[in-house]
N, C-alpha and C positions, 0 to 999 in steps of 0.2 A: 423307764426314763423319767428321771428328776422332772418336773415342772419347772418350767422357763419364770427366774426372778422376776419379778412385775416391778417391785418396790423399793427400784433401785436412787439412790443421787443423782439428781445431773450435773453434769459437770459445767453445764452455764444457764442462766436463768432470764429466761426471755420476758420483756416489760412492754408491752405497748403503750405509749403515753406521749403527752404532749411535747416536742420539741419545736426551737427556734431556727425554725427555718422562713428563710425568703426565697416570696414566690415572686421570678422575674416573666412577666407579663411578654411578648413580643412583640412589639406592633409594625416595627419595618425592620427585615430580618438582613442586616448588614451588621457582618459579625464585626466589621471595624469599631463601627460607629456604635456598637454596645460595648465591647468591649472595652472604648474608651471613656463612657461615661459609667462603666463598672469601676475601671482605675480612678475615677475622680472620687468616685465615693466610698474606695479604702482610700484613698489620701487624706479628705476630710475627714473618716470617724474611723480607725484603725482598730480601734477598737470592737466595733460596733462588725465592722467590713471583711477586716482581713483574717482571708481564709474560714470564710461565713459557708455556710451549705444554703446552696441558692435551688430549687427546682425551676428546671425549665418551663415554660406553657407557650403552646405554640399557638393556643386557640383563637388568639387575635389576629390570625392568619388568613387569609383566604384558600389556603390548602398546607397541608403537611409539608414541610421542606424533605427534600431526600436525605439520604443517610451523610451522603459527602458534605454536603451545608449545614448540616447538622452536627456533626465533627469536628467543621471548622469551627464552630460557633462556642462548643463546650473547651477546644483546646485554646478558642483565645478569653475565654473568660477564666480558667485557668493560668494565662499567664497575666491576667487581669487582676490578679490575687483573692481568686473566690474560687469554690470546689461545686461544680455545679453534680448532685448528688441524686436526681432524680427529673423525669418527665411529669406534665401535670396531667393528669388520668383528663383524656377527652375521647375521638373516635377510634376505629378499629384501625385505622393507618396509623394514627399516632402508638397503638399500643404497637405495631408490627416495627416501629421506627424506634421505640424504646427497646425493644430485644435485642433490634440491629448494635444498637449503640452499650447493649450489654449493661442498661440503666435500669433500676425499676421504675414503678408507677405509681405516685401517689393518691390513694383515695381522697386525702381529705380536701387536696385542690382539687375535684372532679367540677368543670368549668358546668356552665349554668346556657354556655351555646353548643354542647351534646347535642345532636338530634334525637328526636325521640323514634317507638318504630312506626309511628303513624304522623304526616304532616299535621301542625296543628298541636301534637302533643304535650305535656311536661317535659323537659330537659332532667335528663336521668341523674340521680343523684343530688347532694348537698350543695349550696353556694360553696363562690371559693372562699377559704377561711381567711386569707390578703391576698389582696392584688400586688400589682406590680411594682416593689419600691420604687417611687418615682422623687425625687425631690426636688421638691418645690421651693421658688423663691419665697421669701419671708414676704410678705405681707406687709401696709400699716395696720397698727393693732386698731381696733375701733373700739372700747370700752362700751359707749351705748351701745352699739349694736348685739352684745351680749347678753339674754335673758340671764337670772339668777338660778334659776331653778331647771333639774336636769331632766329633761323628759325621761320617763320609763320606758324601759326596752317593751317590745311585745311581746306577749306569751311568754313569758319570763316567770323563773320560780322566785319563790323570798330571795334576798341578796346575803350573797358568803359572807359571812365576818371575817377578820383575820385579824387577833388579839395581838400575837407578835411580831414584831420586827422580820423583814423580810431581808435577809442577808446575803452576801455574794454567793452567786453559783445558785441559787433557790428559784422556784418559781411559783405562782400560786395563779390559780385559773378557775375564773368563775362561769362553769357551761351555763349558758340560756341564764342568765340571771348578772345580776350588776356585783360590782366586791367594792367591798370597804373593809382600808386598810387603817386599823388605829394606833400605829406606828407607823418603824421608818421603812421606805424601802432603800436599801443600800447602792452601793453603786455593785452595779454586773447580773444586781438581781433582774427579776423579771415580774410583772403582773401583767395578767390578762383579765378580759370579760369580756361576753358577747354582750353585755351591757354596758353600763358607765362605771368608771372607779374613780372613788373618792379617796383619799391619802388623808387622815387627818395627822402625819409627819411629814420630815423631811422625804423629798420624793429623788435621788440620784443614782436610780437605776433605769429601767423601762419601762412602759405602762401605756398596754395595747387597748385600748375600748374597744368595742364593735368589732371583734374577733369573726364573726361569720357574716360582716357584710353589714351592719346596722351601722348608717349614716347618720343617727341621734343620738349615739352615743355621746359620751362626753367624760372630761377626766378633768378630775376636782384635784386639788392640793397643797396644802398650806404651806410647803415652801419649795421651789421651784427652784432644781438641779437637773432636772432629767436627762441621761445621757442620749434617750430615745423615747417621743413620746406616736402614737399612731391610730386612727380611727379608722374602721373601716380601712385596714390598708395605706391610706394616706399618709405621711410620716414627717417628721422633723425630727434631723437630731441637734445636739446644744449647740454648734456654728450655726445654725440657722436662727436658730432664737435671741430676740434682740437683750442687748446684757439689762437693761434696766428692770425685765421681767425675772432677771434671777434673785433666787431666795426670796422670790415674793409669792403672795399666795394668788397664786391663778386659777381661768376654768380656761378648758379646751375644747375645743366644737370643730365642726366641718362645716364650711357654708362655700357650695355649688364645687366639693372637691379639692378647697383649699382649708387647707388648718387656719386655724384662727385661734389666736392666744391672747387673754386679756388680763389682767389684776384683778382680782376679790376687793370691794370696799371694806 
């Protein structure tokens, strides 16, 4: 008998890597009243919203929702105009409640209130990579109140460079370390950093800092379009931001969970 071909083509090629997904948080599980503040926010950024892959996380719960409230909640954020595409990897009822629902599990939201198997333990797994799109009202900007200089992430490698232009549909992600961009980022593109990023172009794409939960991050850029800018989960997109900051050069912060956007001197 022939030897079975080992060395054959596949006929599709599988990539694990970064995608742009929202992770919606729960905090009071009324599929109404989420799903209507889902619908506000394709209204405002349609772009940004509609028909977005959102994962669920139930972990702000005080127990697992059953299978039938859980249903409702993925069918009305579906007619909410978002594709809720996944559960956020938490306990053993949640993983039994994701099968039911015929959804997978994401590792990389594995929530940070897992029980460990001893009282007292670590929480199993990585922080979540965002929290829960929540949008927040704009702010007054306060100029003082903004230091110049960007604290460094911790435990952080040297910082990505990115020499070219970052163009639609692209995305560039700097793990455990800060990115600097010295060009444009386009509009649709994407940057990320579990540190701070600096733009030194035009910025009219998105631009994540504090990807795994770093609340000192910050996001530099010499001229200020952004269609989405976000810390640590927290987020703003361009209705939010007051118009006399555009095409100006800003820095971005988080202070107590509110964004905060100010002008460059």
């Amino acid at each position: 008998m022939a030897a079975a071909r080992m060395d054959y083509e596949p006929a599709g090629e599988l990539k694990i890597g970064q995608v742009g997904i929202a992770n919606l948080r729960v905090r009071t599980l009324d599929a109404a009243r989420l799903a209507e503040e889902m619908r506000e926010r394709v209204a405002r950024a349609p772009k940004l919203f509609e028909r977005a892959a959102v994962v669920i996380d139930f972990g702000g719960l005080p127990r697992t929702p059953d299978r039938a409230t859980a249903q409702a909640l993925v069918d009305a954020l579906r007619e909410a105009g978002v594709l809720p595409v996944a559960l956020a990897y938490g306990t053993s009822d949640n993983d039994a409640l994701a099968r039911e629902l015929g959804l997978p599990l994401l590792a990389k939201f594995r929530a940070s209130y897992e029980p460990g198997p001893a009282a007292g333990a670590e929480a199993v797994g990585a922080a979540e990579a965002a929290k829960a799109p929540a949008s927040r009202s704009p702010a007054p900007v306060a100029a003082s109140a903004a230091p110049t200089i960007a604290p460094k992430a911790p435990d952080t490698e040297p910082g990505l460079i990115q020499a070219a232009p970052v163009r639609s549909g692209q995305q560039v992600y700097a793990a455990n370390r800060d990115l600097t961009v010295l060009s444009a980022v386009g509009a649709g593109a994407e940057v990320i950093a579990d540190g701070s990023v600096h733009i030194y172009g035009p910025l009219r794409g998105r631009a994540l800092a504090g990807a795994q939960g770093n609340e000192k991050a910050r996001i530099f850029c010499r001229e200020f379009h952004a269609e989405l800018i976000a810390i640590a989960g927290n987020y703003k997109v361009l209705e939010d931001i007051p118009k006399e900051l555009r095409g100006k050069a800003v820095q971005v912060w988080l202070d107590n969970e509110e964004l905060r956007i100010a002008a460059l001197d």
